[in-house]
N, C-alpha and C positions, 0 to 999 in steps of 0.2 A: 648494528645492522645499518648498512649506506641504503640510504633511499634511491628511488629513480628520480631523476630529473629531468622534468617536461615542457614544453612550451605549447601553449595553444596558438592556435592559428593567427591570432591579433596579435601577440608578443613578437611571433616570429615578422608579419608584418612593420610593427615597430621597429625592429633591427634592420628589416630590410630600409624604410624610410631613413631611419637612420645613416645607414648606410650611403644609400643617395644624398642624403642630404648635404654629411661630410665630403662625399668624392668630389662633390660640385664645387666646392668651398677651397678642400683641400686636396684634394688627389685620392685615386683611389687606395693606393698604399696604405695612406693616411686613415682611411674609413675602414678599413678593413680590421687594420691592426686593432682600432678602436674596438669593434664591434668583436672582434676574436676576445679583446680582453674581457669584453661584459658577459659572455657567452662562458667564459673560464672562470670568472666569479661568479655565475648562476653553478658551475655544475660543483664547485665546494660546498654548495648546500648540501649538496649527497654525504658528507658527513655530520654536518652541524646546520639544520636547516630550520632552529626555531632562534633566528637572529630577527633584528629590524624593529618596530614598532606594532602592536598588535594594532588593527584599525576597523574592530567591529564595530562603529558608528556607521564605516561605508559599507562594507557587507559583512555578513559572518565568517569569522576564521582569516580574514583577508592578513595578511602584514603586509609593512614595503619597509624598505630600506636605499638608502641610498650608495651609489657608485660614483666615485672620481667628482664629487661633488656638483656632477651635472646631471646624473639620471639619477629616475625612482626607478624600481621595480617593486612591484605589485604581484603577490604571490599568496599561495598555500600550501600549508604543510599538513598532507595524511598522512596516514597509518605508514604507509611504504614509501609513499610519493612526496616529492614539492615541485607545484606545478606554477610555471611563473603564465600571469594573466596579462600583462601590459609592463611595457617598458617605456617610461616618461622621459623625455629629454629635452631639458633646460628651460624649467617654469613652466611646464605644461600645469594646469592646476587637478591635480589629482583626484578632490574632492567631487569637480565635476566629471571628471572623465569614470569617474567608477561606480558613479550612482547611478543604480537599477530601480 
């Protein structure tokens, strides 16, 4: 059974930053295509969504995995769902961005 796949409010934030961040650098073409492709590797979770590193030292249930060797993503996998919580891009330090 394919799970749904979600973004909360800060993830999608993160893409949007993201987003800005590249156009300004590189064009918008350029940030888009990026950000399409992170978005198209979040929603392959809906078949296979217990990948990445388990990291309940930072919160319970959390994993992250990495993308194109520049971003983390930071997520969970329920019952039906995998809901991504933050998307890190290029040395954010993870450990402090996720601790509650």
């Amino acid at each position: 059974m394919a799970h749904k796949v979600l973004f909360t409010p800060e993830a999608r934030d993160d893409l949007r930053d993201l987003y800005l961040f590249i156009a300004e650098r590189a064009g918008g073409d350029r940030a888009l295509a990026y950000v399409e492709r992170i978005e198209a590797y979040c929603r392959e979770f809906a078949e296979f969504p217990d990948r990445g590193r388990q990291r309940d030292d930072l919160f319970p249930g959390l994993r992250v995995v990495g993308f194109e060797r520049r971003v983390t993503l930071a997520f969970l996998v329920g019952t039906d769902t995998v809901t991504f919580l933050r998307i890190f891009y290029g040395g954010r330090n993870v450990e402090t961005l996720m601790s509650f």
